[in-house]
C-alpha positions in Angstrom: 174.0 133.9 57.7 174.8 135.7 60.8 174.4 134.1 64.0 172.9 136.3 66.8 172.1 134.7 70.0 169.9 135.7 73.1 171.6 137.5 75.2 172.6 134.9 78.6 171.0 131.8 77.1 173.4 129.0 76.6 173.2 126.9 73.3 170.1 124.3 72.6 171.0 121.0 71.9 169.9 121.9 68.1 172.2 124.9 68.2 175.0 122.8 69.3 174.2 120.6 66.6 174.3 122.8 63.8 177.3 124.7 65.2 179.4 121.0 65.6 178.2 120.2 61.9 180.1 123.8 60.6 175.9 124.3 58.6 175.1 128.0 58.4 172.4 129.4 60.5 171.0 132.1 62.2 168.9 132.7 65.2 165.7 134.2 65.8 164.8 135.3 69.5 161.4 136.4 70.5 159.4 137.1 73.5 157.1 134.0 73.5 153.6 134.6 74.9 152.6 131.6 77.6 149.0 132.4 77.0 149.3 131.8 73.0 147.0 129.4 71.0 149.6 128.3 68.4 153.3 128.5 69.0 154.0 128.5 65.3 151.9 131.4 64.2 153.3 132.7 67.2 156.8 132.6 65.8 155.8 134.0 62.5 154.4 137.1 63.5 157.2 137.9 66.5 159.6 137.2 63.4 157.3 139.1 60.8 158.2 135.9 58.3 155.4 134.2 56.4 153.5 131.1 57.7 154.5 128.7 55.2 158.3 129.7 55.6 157.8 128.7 59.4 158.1 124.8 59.9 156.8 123.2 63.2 158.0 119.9 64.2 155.4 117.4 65.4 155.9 114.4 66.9 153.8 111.0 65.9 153.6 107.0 66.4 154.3 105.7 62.8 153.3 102.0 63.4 154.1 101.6 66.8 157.5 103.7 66.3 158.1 107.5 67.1 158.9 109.9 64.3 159.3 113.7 63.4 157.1 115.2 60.7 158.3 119.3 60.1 155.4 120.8 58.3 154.3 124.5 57.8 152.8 126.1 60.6 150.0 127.6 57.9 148.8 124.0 57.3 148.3 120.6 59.2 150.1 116.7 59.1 148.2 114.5 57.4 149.1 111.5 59.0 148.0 109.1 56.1 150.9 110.6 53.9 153.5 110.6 57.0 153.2 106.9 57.5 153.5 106.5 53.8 156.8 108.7 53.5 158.4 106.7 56.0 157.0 103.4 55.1 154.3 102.6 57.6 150.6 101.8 57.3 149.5 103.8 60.1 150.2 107.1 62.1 148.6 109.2 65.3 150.2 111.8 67.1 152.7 110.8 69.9 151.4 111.3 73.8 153.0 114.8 74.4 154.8 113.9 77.3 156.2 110.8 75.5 157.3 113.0 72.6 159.0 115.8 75.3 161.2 112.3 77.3 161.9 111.5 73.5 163.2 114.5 72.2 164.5 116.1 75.5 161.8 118.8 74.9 159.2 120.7 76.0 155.9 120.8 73.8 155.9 124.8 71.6 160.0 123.9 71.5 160.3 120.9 69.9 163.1 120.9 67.5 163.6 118.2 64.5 167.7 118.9 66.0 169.4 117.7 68.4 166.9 115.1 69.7 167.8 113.2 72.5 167.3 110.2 70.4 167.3 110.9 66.7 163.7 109.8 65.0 163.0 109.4 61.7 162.3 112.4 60.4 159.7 113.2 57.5 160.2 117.1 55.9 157.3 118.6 54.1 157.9 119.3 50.2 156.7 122.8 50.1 160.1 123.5 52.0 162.3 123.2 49.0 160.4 126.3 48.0 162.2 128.7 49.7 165.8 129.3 49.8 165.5 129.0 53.8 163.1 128.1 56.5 162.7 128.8 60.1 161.9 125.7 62.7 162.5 125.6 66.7 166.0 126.4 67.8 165.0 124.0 70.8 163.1 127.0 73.2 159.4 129.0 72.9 160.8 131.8 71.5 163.7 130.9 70.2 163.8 130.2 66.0 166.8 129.0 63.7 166.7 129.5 60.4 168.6 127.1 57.7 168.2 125.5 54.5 166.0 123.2 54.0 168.3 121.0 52.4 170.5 121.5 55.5 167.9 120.5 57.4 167.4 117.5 56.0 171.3 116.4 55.3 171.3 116.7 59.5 168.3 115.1 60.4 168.3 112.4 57.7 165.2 113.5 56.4 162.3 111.8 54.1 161.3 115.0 52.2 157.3 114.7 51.0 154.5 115.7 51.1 152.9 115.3 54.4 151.0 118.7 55.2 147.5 119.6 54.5 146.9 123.6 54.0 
């Protein structure tokens, strides 16, 4: 894939991760809209990709321990089925500005890459349908697309099914 970069903008920590680990990539830029409702439809449209090919990365407490579930932005977590792909009796979504110090991100640019500390990561199982899928590059408007096995050799990833449609 090729890579294509926005023009002045230095690497994310998930681009420097994927460009350390030699995976192929490519990046999507967009102009990201501050007044949008969902950062993930968002990204579909500005990329003209389908929904269920873009991933988002949420952040949850799995038992009293942070964790990364990458889901479809065309459907929802179910948090039941996180816990149980990663072992746990119980998840909730983190406290936002908990997740953000976690990851070293800002909420709409989470990415399941490059985290500032690496958490267990859950992938959804309607990823493996598509050759590649698109999840944040780290910025609003910023997009990297990859396998989804890829994506889960480099996060260590649980892949199940966690989303709801």
């Amino acid at each position: 894939m090729a890579k294509t970069k926005k023009r002045g903008a230095g690497p994310t920590p998930a681009i420097a991760a994927l460009e350390k680990a030699g995976t192929a990539f490519s990046v999507h830029a967009y102009e990201h809209d501050p007044a949008t409702a969902s950062y993930g439809e968002e990204a579909a449209q500005a990329m003209g990709v389908e929904p269920g090919r873009v991933f988002k990365t949420l952040v949850a407490d799995v038992d009293g321990s942070l964790a990364v579930a990458v889901v479809p932005v065309s459907g929802s977590l179910d948090l039941k089925a996180l816990a149980a792909a990663l072992g746990g009796k119980r998840a909730a979504m983190a406290d936002p500005a908990l997740a953000e110090r976690t990851t070293g991100y800002v909420r709409g640019g989470i990415s399941p890459l490059g985290q500032r500390k690496r958490l267990r990561t859950a992938l959804d199982a309607s990823a493996d349908a598509y050759p590649t899928i698109c999840v944040s590059a780290g910025r609003r408007g910023l997009e990297v697309e990859l396998a989804p096995g890829d994506l889960a050799a480099l996060t260590g990833a649980v892949i199940a099914p966690i989303a709801r449609a």
